[in-house]
C-alpha positions in Angstrom: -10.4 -75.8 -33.8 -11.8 -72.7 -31.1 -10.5 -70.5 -34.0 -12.8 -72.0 -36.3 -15.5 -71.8 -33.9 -14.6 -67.8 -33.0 -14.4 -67.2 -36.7 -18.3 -68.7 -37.3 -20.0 -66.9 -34.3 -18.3 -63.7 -35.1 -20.1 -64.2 -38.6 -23.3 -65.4 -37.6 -24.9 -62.0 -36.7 -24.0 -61.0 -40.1 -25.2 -63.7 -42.0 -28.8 -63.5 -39.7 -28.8 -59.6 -40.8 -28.3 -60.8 -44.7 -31.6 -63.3 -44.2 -33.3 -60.9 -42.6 -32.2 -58.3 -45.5 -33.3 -60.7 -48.4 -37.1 -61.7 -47.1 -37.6 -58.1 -46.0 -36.2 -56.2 -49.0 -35.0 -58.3 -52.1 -37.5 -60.8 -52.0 -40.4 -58.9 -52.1 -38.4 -56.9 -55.0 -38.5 -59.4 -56.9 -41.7 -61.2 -56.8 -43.0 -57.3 -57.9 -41.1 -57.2 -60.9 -42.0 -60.3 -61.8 -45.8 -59.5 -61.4 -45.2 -56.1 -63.4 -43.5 -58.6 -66.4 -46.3 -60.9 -66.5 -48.6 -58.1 -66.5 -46.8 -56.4 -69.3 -46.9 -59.7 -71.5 -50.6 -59.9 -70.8 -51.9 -56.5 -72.1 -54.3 -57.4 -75.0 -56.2 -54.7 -77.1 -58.7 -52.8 -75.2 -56.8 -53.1 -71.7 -56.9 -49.8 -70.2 -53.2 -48.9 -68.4 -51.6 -45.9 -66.4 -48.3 -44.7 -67.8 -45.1 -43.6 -64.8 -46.6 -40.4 -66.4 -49.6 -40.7 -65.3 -51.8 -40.6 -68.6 -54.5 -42.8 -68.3 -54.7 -44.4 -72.2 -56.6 -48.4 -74.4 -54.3 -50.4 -75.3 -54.9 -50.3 -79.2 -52.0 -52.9 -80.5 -49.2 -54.4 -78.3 -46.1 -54.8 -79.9 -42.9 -56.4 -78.8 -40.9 -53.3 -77.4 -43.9 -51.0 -78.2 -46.9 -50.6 -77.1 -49.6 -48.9 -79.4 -52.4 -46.8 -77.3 -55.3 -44.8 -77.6 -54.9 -41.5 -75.4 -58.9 -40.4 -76.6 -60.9 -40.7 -79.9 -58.2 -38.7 -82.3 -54.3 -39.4 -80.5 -52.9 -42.2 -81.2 -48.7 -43.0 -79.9 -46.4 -45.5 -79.1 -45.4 -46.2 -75.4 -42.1 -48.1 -74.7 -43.4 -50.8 -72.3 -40.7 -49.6 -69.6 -43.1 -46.5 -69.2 -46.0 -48.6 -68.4 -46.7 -48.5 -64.6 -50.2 -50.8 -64.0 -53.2 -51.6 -65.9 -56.3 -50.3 -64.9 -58.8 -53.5 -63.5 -62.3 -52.1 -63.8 
């Protein structure tokens, strides 16, 4: 039985540093990408979004692994939506 008991406060620090670990790092981790997915299903035609390389383009037609955009009145291309980092809120 004080084996037991040796063996569980010997882990505790360790198993205090992994609760810390989670609220302060994957947590927070996760409630972004979940914001960034439900951002991504909601583009609509006419949203205006900032690529991760940092062209600023309307969304023209979204698409299920595409996403058709406007980059000014004559360029037209397809973004994957992994490359889309936020949509612009005006």
């Amino acid at each position: 039985m004080q084996n037991g008991g040796h063996i569980l406060t010997s882990l505790l620090p360790l198993i205090v540093l992994f609760g810390i670990f989670y609220f302060l790092v994957i947590r927070p981790q996760q409630k972004q990408a979940k914001a960034h997915k439900e951002m991504l299903e909601a583009l609509k035609k006419g949203d205006k979004i900032i690529t991760n390389g940092g062209l600023i383009c309307e969304v023209i037609k979204p698409e299920k692994d595409f996403i058709k955009v406007k980059l000014n009145d004559e360029n037209f291309v397809k973004i994957s939506r992994e490359y889309i980092a936020k949509k612009i809120d005006e």
